[in-house]
N, C-alpha and C positions, 0 to 999 in steps of 0.2 A: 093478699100477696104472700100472708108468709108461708100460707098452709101452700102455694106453689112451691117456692124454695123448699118448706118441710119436705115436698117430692122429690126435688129436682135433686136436693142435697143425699138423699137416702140410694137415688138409683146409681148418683155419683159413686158415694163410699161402696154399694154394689159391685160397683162394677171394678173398682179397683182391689176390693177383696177377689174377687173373681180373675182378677189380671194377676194377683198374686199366687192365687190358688192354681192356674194354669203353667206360671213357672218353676212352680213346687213341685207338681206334679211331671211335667218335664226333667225338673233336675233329679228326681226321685228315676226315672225310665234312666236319664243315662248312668244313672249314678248304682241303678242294679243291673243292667248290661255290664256296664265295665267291673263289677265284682263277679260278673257269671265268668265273664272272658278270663279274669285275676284267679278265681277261685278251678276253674278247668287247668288253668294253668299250672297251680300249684298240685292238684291231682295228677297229669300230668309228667311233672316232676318229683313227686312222690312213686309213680312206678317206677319210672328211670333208679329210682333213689333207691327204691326194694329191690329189684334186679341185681344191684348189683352190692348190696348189704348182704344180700342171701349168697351172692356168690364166693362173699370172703365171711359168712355168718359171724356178723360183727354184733349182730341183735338176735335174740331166739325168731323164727321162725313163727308163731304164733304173735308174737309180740309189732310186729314188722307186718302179717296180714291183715292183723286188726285196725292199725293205724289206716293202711288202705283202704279197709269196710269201710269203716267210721266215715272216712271222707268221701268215698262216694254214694253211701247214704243222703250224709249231708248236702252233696251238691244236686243230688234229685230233689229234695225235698225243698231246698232253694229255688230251684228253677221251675217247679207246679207252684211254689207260692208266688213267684213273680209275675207268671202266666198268668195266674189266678187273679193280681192285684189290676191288673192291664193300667197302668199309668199313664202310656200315651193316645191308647182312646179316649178317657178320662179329660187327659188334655184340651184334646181336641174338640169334646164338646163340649170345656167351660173355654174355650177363647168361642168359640160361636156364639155362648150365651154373653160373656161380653162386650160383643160385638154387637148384638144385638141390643144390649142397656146401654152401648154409647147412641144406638142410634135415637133412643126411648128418652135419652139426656137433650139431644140437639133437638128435639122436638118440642120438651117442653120451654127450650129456649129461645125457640123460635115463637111460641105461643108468649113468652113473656114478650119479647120483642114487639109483635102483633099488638099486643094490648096497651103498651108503653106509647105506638106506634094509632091508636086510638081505631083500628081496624078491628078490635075485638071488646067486646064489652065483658065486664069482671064476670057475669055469667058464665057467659061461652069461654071465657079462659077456663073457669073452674069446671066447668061439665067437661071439656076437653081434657084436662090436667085429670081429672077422676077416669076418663078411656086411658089417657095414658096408666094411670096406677093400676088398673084391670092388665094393662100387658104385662107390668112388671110381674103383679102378682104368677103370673102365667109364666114369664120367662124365669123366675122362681124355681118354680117345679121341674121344671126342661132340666135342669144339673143337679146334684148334687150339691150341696149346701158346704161353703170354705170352710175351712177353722179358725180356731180363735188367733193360732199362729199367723195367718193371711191376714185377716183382720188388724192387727200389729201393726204389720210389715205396712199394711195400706195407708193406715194411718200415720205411722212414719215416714210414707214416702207423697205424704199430703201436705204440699204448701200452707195450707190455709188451715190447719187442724194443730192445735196447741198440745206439746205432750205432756200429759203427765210423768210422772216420777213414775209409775206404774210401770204406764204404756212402754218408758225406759226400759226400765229393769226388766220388763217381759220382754223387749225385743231384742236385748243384751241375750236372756238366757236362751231364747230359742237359736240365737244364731251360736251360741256355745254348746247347745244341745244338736245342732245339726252339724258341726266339725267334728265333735265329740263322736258323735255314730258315723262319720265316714273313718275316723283313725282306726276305729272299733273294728268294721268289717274291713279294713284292709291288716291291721294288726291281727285281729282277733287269731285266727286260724292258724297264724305263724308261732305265736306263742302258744297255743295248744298245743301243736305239734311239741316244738322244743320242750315245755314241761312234761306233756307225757314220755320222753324220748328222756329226759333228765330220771324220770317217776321209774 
């Protein structure tokens, strides 16, 4: 029985890293939309803003086009690497693959049940419980592999899972590490400007 739990328990934390990795990757899709939408915007507003600097030449002329290069440089090159990243595909096939290890979870729990339930003999649970670990293997390879950061998150949002001081501190800094990078790309760009514009 325990090398069952050893199963059951592994496809569990699976799949909750998996449940984490899919909202990650969700809040990562809206969270570079609304910086494409924020960063056009400020482009934008930057023409508006050169139009009409050039018309009272409150800035050189060179100095004023550049800022403009610069920023729509940058916002092409944002917008092919986001393309590039595809988040909400991504998404979408790790909520399938979890969905698929919750269903590889109620299976082997139903096989515990069966056996508990004297319809199945310790064999046939364990040959059974080994088809199941053949899917998992397999449902494995279907996605992309979470990070350490989902992993964390999973574990802290696991009733039954003791945390270390660690697993703290790591879950402290990635969610300080994930506000940190949205200030950054909503700051970032505004304070460029202004320091070069000060420069």
């Amino acid at each position: 029985m325990e090398y069952v739990e050893k199963i059951a328990r592994k496809i569990w934390i699976t799949r909750l890293c998996r449940i984490e990795a899919s909202k990650r990757l969700e809040s990562n899709d809206s969270f570079t939309q609304t910086l494409l939408v924020y960063y056009s915007a400020i482009l934008t507003a930057l023409s508006i803003w050169v139009f009409f600097i050039e018309k009272t030449n409150q800035i050189s002329d060179s100095k004023v086009s550049l800022i403009l290069l610069i920023a729509s440089i940058a916002l092409t090159i944002y917008s092919t690497f986001i393309v590039s990243k595809a988040y909400k595909e991504r998404a979408i096939k790790m909520k399938y693959n979890y969905i698929a290890l919750d269903s590889l979870y109620k299976q082997i729990k139903k096989l515990e049940a069966n056996y508990k339930a004297d319809t199945i003999n310790l064999n046939q649970l364990i040959d059974e419980v080994d088809k199941v670990d053949g899917k998992y293997v397999i449902l494995l390879q279907e996605a992309e592999n979470h990070n350490d950061c989902d992993y964390i998150k999973a574990i802290n949002s696991d009733k039954n899972e003791t945390l270390t001081n660690y697993c703290i501190a790591r879950y402290i800094y990635y969610r300080c590490e994930e506000v940190a990078i949205k200030l950054l790309g909503f700051m970032g760009p505004l304070i460029s400007i202004y320091f070069y514009i000060k420069w």
